[in-house]
C-alpha positions as CSV (number, residue, x, y, z in Angstrom):
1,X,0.0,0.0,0.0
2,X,2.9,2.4,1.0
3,X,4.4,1.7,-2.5
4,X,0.9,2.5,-4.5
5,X,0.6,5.7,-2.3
6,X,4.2,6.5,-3.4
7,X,3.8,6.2,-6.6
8,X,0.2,8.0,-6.7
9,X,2.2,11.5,-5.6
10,X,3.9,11.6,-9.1
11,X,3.1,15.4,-9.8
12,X,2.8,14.2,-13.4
13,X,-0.7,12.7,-12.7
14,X,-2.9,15.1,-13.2
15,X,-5.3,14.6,-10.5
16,X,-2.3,16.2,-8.0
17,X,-3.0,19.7,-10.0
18,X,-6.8,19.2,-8.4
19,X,-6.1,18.5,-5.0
20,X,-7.3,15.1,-5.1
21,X,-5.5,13.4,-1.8
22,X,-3.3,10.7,-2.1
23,X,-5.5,7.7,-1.3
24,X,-8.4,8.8,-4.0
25,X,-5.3,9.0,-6.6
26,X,-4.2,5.3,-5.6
27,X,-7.5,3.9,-6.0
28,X,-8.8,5.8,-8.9
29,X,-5.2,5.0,-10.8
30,X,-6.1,1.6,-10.1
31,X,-9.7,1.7,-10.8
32,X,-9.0,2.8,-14.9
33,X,-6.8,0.2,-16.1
34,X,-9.5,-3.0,-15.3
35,X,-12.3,0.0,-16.4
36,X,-10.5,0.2,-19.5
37,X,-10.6,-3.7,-20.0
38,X,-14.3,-3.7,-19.2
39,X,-15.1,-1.4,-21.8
40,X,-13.0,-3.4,-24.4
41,X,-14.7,-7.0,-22.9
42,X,-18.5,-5.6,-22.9
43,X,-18.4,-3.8,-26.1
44,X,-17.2,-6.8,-27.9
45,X,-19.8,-8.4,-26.4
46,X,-22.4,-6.6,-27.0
47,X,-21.3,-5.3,-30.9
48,X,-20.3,-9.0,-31.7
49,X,-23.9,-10.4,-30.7
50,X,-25.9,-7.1,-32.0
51,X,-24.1,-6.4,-35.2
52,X,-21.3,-8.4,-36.5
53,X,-23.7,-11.9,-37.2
54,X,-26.1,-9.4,-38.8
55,X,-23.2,-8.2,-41.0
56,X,-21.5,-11.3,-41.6
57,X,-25.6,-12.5,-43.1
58,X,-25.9,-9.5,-45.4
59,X,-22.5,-9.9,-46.9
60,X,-23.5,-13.8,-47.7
61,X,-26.6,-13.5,-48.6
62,X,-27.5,-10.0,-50.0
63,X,-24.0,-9.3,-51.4
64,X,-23.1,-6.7,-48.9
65,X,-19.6,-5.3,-49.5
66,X,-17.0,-6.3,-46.9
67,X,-15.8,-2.7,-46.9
68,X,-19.2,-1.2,-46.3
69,X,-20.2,-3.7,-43.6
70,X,-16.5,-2.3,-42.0
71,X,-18.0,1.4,-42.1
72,X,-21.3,0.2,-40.5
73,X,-19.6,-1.9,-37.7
74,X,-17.5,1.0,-37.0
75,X,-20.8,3.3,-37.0
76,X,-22.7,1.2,-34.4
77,X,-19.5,1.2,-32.3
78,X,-20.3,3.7,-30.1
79,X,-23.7,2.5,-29.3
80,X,-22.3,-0.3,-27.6
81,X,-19.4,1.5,-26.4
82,X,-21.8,4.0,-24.2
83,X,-23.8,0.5,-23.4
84,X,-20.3,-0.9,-22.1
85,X,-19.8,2.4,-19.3
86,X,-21.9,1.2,-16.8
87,X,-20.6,-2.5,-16.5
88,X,-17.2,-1.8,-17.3
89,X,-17.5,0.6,-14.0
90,X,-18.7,-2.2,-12.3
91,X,-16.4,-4.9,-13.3
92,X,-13.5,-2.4,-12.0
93,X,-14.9,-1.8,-8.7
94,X,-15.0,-5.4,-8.0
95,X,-11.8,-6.2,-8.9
96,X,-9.7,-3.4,-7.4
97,X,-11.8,-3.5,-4.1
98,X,-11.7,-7.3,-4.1
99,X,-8.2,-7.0,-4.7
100,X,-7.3,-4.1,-1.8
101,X,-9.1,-6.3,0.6
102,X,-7.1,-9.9,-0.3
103,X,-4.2,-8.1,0.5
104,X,-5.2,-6.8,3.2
105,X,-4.8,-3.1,2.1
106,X,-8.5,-1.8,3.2
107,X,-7.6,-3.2,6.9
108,X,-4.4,-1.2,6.9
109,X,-6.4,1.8,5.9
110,X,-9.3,0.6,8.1
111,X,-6.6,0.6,10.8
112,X,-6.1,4.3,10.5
113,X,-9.3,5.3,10.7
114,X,-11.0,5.4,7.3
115,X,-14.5,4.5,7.4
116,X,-16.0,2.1,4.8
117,X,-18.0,5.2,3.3
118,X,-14.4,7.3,2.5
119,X,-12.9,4.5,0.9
120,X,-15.7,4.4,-1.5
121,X,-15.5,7.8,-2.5
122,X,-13.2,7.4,-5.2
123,X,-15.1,5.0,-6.9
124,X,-18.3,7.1,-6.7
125,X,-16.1,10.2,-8.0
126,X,-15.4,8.6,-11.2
127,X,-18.8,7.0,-10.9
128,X,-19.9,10.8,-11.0
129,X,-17.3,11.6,-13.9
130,X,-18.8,8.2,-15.9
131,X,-22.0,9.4,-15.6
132,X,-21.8,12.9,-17.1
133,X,-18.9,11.7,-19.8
134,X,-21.8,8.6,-20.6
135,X,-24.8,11.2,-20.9
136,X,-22.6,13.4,-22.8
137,X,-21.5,10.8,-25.6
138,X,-25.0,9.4,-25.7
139,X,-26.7,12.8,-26.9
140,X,-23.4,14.0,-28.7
141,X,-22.0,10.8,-30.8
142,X,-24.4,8.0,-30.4
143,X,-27.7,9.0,-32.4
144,X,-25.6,10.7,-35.4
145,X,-23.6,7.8,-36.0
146,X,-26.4,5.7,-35.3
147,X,-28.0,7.3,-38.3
148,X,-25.1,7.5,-40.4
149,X,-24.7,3.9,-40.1
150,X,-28.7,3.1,-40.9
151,X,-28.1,5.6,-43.9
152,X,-25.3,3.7,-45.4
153,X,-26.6,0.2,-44.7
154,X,-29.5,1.3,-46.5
155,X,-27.9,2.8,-49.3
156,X,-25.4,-0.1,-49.7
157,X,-28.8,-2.2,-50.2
158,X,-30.8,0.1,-52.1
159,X,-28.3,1.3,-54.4
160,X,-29.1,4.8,-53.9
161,X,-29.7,7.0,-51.3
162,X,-32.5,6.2,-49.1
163,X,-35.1,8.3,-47.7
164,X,-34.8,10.3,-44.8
165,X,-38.4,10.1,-44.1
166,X,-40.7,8.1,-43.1
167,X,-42.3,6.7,-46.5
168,X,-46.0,5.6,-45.6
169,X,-48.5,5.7,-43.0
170,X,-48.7,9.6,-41.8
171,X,-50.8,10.0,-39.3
172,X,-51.8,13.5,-37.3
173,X,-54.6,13.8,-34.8
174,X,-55.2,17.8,-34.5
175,X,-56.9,18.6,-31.2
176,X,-58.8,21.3,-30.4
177,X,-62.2,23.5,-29.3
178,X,-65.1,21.1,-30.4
179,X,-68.8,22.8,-30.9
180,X,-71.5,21.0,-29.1
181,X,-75.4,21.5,-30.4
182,X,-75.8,23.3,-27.1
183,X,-73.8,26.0,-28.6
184,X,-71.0,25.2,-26.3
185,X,-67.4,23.4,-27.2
186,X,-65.1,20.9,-25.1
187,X,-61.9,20.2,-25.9
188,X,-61.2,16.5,-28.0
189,X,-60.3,15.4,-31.6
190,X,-61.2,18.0,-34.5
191,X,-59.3,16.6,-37.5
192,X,-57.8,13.7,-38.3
193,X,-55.1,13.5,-40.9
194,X,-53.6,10.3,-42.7
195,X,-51.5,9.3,-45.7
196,X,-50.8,6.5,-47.3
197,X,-47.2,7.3,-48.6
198,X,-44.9,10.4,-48.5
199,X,-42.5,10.5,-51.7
200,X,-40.1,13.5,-50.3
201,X,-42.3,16.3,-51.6
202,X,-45.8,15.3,-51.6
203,X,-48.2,13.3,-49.7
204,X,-49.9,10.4,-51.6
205,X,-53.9,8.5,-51.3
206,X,-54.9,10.9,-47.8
207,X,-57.8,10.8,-46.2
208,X,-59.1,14.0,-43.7
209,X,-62.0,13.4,-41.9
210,X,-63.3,16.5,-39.9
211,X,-64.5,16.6,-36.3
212,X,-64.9,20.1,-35.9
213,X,-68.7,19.8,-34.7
214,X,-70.4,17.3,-32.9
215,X,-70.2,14.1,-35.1
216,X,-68.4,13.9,-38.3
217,X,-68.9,17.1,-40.4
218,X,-67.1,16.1,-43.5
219,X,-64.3,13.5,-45.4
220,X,-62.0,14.6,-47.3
221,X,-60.3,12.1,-50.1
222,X,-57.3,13.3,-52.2
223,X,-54.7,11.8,-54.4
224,X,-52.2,14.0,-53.4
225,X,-51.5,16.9,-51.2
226,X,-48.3,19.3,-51.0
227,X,-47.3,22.1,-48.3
228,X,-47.7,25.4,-49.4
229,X,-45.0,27.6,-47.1
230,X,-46.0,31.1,-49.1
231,X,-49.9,30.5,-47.6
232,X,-49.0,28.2,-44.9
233,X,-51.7,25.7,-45.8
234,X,-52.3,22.5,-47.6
235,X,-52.5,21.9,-51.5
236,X,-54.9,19.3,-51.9
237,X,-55.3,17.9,-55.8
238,X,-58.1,15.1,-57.7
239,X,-60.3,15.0,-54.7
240,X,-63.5,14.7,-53.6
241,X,-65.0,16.4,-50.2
242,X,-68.2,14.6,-48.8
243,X,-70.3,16.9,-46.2
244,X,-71.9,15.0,-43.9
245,X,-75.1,15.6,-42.3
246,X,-75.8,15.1,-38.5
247,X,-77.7,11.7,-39.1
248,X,-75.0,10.6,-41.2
249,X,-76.3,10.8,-44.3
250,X,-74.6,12.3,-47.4
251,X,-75.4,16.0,-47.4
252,X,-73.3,17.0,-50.6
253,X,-70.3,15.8,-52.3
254,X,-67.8,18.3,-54.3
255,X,-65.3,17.4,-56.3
256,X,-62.1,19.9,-57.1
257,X,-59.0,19.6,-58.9
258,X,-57.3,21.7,-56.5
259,X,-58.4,22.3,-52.7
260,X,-56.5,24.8,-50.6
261,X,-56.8,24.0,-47.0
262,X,-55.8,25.8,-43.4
263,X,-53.9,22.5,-41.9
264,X,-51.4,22.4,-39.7
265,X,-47.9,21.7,-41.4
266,X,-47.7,18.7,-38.3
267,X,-47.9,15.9,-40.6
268,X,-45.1,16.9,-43.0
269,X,-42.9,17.6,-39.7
270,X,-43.5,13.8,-38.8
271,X,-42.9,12.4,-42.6
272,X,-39.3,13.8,-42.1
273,X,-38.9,12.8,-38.6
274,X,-37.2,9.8,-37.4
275,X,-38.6,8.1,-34.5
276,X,-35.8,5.7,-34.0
277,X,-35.0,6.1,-30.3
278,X,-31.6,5.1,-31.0
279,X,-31.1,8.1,-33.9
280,X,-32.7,10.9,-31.8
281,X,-31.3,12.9,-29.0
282,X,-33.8,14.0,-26.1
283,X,-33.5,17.3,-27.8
284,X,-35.3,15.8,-31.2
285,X,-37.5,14.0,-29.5
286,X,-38.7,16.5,-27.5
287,X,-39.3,18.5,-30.7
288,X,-41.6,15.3,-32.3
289,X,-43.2,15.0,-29.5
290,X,-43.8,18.9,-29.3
291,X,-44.9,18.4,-33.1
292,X,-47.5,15.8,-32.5
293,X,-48.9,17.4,-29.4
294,X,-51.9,15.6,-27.6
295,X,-51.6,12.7,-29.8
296,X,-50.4,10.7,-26.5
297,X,-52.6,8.0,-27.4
298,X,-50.1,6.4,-30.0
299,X,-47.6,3.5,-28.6
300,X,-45.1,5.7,-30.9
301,X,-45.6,8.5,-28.6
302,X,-45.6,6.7,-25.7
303,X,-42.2,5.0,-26.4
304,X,-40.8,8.1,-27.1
305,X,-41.8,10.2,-23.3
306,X,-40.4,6.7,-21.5
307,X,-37.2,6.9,-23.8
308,X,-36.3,10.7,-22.8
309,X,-36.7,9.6,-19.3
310,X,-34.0,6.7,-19.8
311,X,-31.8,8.4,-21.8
312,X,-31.6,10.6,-18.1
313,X,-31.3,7.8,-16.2
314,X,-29.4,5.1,-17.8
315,X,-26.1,7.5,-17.4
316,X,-26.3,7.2,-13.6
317,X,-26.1,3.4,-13.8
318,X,-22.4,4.5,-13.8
319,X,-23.2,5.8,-10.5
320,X,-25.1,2.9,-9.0
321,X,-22.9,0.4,-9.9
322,X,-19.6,2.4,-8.7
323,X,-21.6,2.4,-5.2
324,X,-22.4,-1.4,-5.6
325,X,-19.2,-2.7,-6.6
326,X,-16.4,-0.8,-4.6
327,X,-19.3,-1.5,-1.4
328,X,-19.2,-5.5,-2.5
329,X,-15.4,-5.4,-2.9
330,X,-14.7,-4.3,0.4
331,X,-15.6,-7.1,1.3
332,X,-12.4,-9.1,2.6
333,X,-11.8,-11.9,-0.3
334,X,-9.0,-14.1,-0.6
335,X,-7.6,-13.7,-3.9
336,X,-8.5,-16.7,-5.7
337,X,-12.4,-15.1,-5.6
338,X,-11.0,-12.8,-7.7
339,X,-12.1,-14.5,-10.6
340,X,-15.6,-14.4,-9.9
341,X,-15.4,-10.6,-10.6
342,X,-16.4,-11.3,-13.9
343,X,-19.5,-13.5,-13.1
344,X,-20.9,-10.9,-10.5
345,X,-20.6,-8.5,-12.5
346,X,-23.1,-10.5,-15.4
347,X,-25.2,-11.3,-12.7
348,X,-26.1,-7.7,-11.5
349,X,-26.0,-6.4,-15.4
350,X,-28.7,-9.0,-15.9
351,X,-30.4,-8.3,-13.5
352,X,-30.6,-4.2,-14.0
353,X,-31.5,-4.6,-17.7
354,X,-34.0,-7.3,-16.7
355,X,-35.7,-4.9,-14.4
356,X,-35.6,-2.1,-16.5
357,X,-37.8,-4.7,-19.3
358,X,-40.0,-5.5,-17.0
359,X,-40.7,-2.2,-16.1
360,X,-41.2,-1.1,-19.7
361,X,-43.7,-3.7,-19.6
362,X,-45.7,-2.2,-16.6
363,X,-45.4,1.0,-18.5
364,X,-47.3,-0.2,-21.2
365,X,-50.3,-1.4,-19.3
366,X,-50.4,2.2,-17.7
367,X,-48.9,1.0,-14.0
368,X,-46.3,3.2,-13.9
369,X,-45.5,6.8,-15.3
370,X,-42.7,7.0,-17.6
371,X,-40.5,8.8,-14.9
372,X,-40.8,6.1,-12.7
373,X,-40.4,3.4,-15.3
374,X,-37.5,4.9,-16.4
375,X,-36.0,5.4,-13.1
376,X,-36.9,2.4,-10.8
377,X,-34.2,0.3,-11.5
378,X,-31.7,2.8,-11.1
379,X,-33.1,3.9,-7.7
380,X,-33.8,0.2,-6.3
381,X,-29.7,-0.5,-7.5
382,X,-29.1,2.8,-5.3
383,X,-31.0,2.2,-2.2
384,X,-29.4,-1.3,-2.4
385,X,-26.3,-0.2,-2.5
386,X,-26.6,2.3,0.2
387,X,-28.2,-0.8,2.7
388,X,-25.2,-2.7,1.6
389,X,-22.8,-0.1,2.3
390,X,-24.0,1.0,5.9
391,X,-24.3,-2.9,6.5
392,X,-20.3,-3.0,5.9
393,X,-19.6,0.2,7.9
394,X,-20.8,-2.1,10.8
């Protein structure tokens, strides 16, 4: 221990210029190296079962070129790199602690003085570092080249560029004021917008059927339909508008070449939007979701609030599992245990990602919010490790 502490008061580490002490140097120094090798370990875990096999199918049996399927592996990379933080962190925190306490180094420190909850500061500082560094490179890095690498799969396959939209099934529910026969209005469903395909420039076979009033006041059938940015309204072309009377009869039908009509520009907002999670930062999301509005009905939507919630809390799984593994690994171990680093580790990850299904599942049959769906796991793995760690303080 003496010789680690010498070491960590090198004034060429760069935590000396910060006034970290001496002991939060030693253990940190010691805590990167095995971090390192989890990062390497779990991401070639994780990009070898997610990607690679998928590759290694396209380039046998749709021809994929070897040097493209190279770009894309590199592409989804980071995906599993960001995946990798959180269990890498883990992984280190066994083994160092496990380590410090075979050899009897924790008891030495122990001896001094140092409770149980000092010596798992360090871990929980670059727990806190992980955290911010994970959050960071999963709005910044992950979602772009998650797209890039979708855009040149596709385009590999294709032959040409694909579409950066969505190509069929547009769908808008406007809400609004709704007039009642009493002559009074409630809020609910006024229009509802659909279409069958979206080409890039123009919508394709839509259908508009108006809620306005009480009942269904009219349909509207086109062929096509462009956005008009000069009047800020809808083109509508070779259609047919059916008025409908209260009973639900035909009232009168009119046909039109061209039909000019006040819409919102929503639905041409969510033909270009992706709604690929994995290619959309919270800030994009937030913006579809901003586009759509009330339309909270749609699993789409739904998936989409309980995703920006994760993307906030998956980050501080860095956190949790710093506090769970340097509060395990204090633990006195003889050193041949130090082996079983590795299958704790798996055990926990399962575990957290297992939860974190399960509550996605509850989230979908309305039992929980998407905050707390989002955040349960994280905050049963905190308030486990916080039991765990006063037990050891003992």
């Amino acid at each position: 221990m003496a010789i680690g502490l010498a070491k960590a008061k090198f004034s060429l580490n760069p935590l000396a210029w910060l006034g970290v002490p001496i002991m939060d140097r030693y253990i940190i120094g010691e805590l990167i190296p095995p971090f390192l090798f989890g990062v390497g370990a779990f991401s070639s875990i994780g990009v070898a079962i997610g990607v690679l096999f998928d590759l290694m199918r396209r380039i046998t049996e749709a021809g994929l070129s070897p040097w493209i399927a190279i770009e894309v592996f590199f592409l989804k990379l980071p995906y599993f790199l960001s995946l990798s933080f959180p269990m890498a962190l883990l992984l280190s925190c066994l083994m160092v602690y496990g380590r410090l306490s075979s050899d009897s180094e924790l008891i030495a420190l122990r001896s001094c003085g140092i409770s149980v909850f000092r010596l798992v500061v360090p871990a929980l500082l670059l727990g806190l570092v992980m955290t911010g560094v994970m959050f960071a490179f999963n709005e910044a890095v992950v979602p772009a080249a998650n797209r890039q690498a979708t855009f040149t799969m596709e385009r590999a396959l294709r032959g040409k560029d694909p579409t950066s939209f969505r190509e069929k099934d547009i769908l808008y529910q406007e809400f609004g004021r709704i007039e009642r026969e009493d002559g009074r209005s409630k809020k609910g469903l006024s229009r509802l917008f659909y279409a069958k395909e979206f080409d890039g420039q123009q919508m394709l076979g839509l259908t508009i059927l108006d809620f306005s009033q009480t009942g269904l006041n009219q349909i509207v059938a086109a062929k096509s339909a462009v956005w008009n940015d000069e009047q800020s309204s809808w083109d509508f072309f070779d259609g047919t508008i059916y008025v409908i009377d209260p009973n639900g009869s035909y009232r009168n039908i009119v046909r039109f070449d061209r039909q000019q009509l006040k819409l919102p520009r929503a639905p041409l907002d969510i033909a270009k939007t992706s709604t690929d999670p994995i290619e959309m930062n919270i800030a994009e999301i937030q913006r579809y979701l901003d586009t759509v509005g009330e339309n909270s009905s749609r699993k789409e939507v739904r998936k989409l609030r309980l995703r920006i919630d994760q993307k906030v809390s998956l980050p501080f799984a860095c956190l949790m599992f710093a506090l769970i593994g340097s509060t395990l690994g204090v633990t006195r171990q003889r050193s041949g245990r130090r082996a079983t680093s590795f299958g704790v580790s798996l055990i926990l990850i399962v575990g957290y990602y297992l939860s974190t299904s399960i509550c996605e599942a509850f989230y979908s049959f309305d039992v929980l919010t998407p905050f707390m769906a989002a955040w349960l796991p994280t905050m049963i793995g905190f308030a486990a490790g916080i039991i765990l760690l006063f037990r050891r303080n003992q």
